[in-house]
C-alpha positions in Angstrom: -17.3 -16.6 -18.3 -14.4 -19.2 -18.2 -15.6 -22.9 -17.7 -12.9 -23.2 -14.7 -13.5 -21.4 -11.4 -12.5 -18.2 -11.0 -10.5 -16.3 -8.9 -10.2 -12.9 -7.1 -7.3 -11.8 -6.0 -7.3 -9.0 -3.2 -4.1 -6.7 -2.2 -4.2 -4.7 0.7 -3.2 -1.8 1.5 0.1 -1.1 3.8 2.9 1.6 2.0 6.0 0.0 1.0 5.2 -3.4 2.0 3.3 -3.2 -1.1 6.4 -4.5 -3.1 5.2 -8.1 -1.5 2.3 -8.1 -3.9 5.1 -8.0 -7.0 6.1 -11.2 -5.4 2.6 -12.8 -4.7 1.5 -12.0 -8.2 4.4 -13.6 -9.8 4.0 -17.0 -7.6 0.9 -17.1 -9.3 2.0 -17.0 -12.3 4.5 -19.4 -12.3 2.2 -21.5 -11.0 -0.3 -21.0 -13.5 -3.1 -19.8 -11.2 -5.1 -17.7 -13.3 -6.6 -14.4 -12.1 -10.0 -12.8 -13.3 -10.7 -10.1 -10.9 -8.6 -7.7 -8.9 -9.5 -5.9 -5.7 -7.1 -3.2 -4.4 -6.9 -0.9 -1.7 -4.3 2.0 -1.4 -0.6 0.3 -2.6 -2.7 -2.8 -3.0 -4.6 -0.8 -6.2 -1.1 0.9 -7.6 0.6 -2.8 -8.1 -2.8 -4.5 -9.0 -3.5 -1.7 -11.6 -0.1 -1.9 -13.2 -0.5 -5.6 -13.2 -3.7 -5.8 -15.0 -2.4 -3.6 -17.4 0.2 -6.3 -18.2 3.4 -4.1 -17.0 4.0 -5.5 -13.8 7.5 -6.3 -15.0 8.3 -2.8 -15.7 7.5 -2.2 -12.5 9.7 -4.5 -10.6 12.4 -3.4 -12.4 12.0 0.7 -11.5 11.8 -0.6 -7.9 14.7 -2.6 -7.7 16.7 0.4 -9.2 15.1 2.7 -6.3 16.8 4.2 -3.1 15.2 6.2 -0.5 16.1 9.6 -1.6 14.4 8.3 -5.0 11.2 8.0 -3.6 10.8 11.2 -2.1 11.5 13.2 -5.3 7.8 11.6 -6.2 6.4 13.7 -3.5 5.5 17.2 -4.1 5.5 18.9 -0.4 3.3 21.5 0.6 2.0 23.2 3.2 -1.4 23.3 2.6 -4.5 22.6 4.9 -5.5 19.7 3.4 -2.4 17.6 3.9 1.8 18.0 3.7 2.0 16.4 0.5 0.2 16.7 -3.3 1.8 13.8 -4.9 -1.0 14.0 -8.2 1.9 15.2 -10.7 4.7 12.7 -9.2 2.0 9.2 -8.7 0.9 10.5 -12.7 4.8 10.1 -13.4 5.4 6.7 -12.0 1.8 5.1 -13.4 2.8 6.1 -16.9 6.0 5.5 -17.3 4.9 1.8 -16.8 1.8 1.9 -19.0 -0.5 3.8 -20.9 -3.6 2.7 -20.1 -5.3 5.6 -18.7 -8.9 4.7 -18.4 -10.5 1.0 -16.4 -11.8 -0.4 -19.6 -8.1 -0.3 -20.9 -7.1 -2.9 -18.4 -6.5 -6.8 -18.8 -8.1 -7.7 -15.7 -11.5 -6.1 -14.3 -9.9 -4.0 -11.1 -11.9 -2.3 -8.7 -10.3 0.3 -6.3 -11.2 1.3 -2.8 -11.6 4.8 -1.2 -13.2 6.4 1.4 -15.9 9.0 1.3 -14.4 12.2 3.6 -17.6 13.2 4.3 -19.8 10.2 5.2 -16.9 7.4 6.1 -18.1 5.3 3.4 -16.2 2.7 1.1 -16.5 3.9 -1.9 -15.5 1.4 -4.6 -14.5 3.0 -7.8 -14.1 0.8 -11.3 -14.6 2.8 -14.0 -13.1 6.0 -15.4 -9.5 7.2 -14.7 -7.3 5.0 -13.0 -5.0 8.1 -12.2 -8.0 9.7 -10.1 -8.6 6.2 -8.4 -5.3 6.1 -7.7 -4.4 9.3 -6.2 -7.9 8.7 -4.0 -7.2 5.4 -2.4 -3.5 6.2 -1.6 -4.7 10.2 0.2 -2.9 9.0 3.5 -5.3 11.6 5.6 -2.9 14.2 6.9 -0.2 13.5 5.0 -1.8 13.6 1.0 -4.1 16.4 0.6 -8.0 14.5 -0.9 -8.4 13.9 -4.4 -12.1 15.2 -5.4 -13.6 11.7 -7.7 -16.7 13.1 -9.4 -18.9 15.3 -6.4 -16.5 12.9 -3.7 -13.6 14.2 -1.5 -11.7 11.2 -1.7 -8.9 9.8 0.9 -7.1 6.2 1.8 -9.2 2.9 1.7 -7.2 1.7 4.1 -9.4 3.5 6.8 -12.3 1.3 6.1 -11.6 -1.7 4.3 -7.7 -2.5 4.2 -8.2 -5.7 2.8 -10.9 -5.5 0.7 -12.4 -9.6 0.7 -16.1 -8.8 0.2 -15.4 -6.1 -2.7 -13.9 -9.8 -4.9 -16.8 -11.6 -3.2 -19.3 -9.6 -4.4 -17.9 -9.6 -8.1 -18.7 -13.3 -7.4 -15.4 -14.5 -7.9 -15.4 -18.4 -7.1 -12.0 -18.3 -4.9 -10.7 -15.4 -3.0 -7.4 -15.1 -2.9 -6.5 -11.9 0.1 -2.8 -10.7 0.7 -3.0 -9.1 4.3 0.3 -6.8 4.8 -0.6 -5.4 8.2 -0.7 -8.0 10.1 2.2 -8.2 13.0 3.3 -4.3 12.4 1.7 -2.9 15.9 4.6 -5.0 17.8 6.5 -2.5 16.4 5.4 0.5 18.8 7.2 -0.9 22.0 10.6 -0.9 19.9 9.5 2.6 18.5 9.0 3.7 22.2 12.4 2.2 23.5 14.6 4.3 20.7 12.8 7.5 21.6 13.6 6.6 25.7 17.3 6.0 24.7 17.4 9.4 22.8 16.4 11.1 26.0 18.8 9.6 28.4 21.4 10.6 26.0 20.2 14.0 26.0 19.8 14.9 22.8 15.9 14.6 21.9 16.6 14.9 18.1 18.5 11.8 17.8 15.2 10.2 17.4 12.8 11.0 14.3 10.6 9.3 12.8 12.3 7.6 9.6 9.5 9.9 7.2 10.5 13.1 8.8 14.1 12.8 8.3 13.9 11.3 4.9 11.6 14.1 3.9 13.9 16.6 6.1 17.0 15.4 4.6 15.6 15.6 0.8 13.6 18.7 0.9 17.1 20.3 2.4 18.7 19.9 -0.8 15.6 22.2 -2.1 16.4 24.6 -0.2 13.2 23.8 2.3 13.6 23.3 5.6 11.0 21.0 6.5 11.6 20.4 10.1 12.3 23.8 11.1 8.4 24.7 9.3 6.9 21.7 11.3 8.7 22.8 14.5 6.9 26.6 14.2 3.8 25.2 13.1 3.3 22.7 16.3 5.4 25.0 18.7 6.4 21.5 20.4 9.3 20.3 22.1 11.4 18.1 19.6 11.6 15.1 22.0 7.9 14.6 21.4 6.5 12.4 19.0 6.3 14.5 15.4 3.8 14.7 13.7 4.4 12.5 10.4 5.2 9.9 13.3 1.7 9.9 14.9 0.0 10.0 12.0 1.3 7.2 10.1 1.3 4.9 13.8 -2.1 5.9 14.3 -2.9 4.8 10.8 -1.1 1.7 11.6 -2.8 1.0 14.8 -6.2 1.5 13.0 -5.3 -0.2 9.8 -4.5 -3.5 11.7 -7.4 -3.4 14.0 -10.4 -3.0 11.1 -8.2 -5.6 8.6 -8.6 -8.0 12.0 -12.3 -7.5 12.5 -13.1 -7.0 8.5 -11.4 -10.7 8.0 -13.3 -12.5 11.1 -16.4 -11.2 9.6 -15.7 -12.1 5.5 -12.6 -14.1 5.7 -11.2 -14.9 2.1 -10.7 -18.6 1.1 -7.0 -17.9 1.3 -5.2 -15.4 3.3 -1.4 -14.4 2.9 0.1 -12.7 5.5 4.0 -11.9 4.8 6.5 -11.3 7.8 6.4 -7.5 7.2 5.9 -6.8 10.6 9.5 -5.2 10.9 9.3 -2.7 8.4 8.7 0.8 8.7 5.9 2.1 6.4 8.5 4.2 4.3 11.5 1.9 3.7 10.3 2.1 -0.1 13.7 1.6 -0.9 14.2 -2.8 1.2 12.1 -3.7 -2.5 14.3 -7.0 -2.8 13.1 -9.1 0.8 9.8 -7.7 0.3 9.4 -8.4 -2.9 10.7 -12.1 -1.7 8.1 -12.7 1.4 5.2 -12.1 -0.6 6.7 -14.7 -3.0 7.5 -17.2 0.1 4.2 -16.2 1.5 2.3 -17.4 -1.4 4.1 -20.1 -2.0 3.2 -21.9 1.7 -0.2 -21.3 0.6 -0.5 -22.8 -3.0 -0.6 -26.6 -2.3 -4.2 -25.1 -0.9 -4.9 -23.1 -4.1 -4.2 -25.9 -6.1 -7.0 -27.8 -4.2 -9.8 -25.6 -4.3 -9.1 -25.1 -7.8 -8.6 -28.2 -8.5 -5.9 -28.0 -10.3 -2.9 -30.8 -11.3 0.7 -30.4 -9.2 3.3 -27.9 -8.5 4.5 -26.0 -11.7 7.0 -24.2 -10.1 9.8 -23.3 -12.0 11.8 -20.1 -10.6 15.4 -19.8 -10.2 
């Protein structure tokens, strides 16, 4: 056990706003703030687990280089009970082309990872094993990824019980908690969300307003020859100027995600709490990596003159371009 304090650095969950945690992570770095324990929930666990497997460069790099239509050749649709996308060959593909360490006790930094039980609502908190399993588990959007089975568990998102998972680091007894909250702000959204869709009905034409995940996934599974709106359409036998259904999932998750991250963090706030201006981006704009990536930097950066404090540690070493 190092003779300095240690910390534990927690990454939420919230899609693509989970490039910010490239940018918190390397903050710390720069400024030298050492991290011993990582706890991750859904994209929180994908960045945390390539970091502590020393790659997180690697990363960044395949992000930068990423455009929408990119990120939607990493989903495998179905249309299946369980949920409109697999995703377990694809997530396989873009955790190893970053690293090869397959198992928990390959990584640098002790990671634990945060799913949900599908059959009892429980956190389940898994640390040991495959990372690829954890993985796919705590990123099972419920509707939208079909559940991952971990051992005798059906598996699916963290995010629906502990987004930000503070008393997972706390209880590994790390000395600071460090706690990167990416949903905070995002429900504003709705009321613009509800003015686009009232503007594509006085135009009359009720398909000029989709949600952005049903016409990314419409326009690339077209080139596949699948025609993923026209299956949605005969499944729901809806009128198209309602809400689809990729749209009230993932605003529903939204909804819920911010309210439990408010009331989990009033309960067992962490010592420090980042909360980057995301609020304007849509859960699937994978492809804006670049401004993310820089709020989580900023974010972290309005916070470390406090970091330095509780770990006592000398002036800024910041030294960024």
């Amino acid at each position: 056990m190092p003779s300095r304090k240690t910390v534990g650095l927690v990454l939420g969950s919230g899609s693509s706003r989970g490039w910010a945690h490239i940018g918190v992570i390397e903050a710390l770095e720069e400024e030298n703030v050492p991290i011993d324990y990582i706890a991750g929930c859904s994209i929180g666990s994908y960045v945390g687990a390539i970091y502590a497997s020393g790659s997180l460069q690697s990363l960044k790099e395949f992000v930068l280089r990423m455009d929408g239509k990119k990120v939607f050749s990493y989903f495998d649709i179905v249309f299946p009970r369980a949920g409109f996308l697999n995703g377990t060959k694809r997530l396989k593909e873009l955790y190893s082309m970053h690293t090869d360490a397959a198992d928990f006790s390959d990584l640098k930094i002790l990671l634990m990872v945060v799913a949900t039980d599908l059959t009892t609502g429980k956190k389940v908190v898994l640390k040991s094993g495959s990372i690829l399993h954890a993985l796919r588990a705590t990123m099972s959007i419920p509707g939208l990824f079909a559940p991952v089975k971990v051992k005798d568990l059906w598996l699916v998102d963290g995010g629906l019980v502990d987004p930000v998972p503070v008393g997972v680091a706390r209880a590994l007894e790390a000395d600071v908690v460090i706690a990167v909250d990416l949903n905070s702000g995002i429900v504003s959204r709705k009321k613009q969300t509800r003015q686009a869709r009232q503007a594509a009905k006085k135009t009359g034409d009720p398909q000029a307003y989709k949600s952005e995940l049903f016409q990314k996934l419409s326009d690339y599974y077209e080139t596949a020859g699948i025609n993923f709106a026209g299956k949605i359409s005969e499944m729901l036998g809806r009128e198209s100027s309602t809400p689809d259904i990729i749209e009230t999932v993932m605003t529903s998750i939204n909804i819920m995600q911010e309210r439990i991250t408010r009331i989990n963090l009033a309960v067992e706030p962490p010592d420090i709490l980042i909360q980057p201006h995301l609020g304007q981006l849509k859960m699937m704009d994978f492809d804006q990596v670049e401004p993310v990536i820089e709020e989580g930097y900023i974010g972290m950066q309005e916070k470390m003159e406090d970091i330095r404090a509780l770990l006592e540690m000398p002036g800024s070493q910041k030294n960024r371009p």
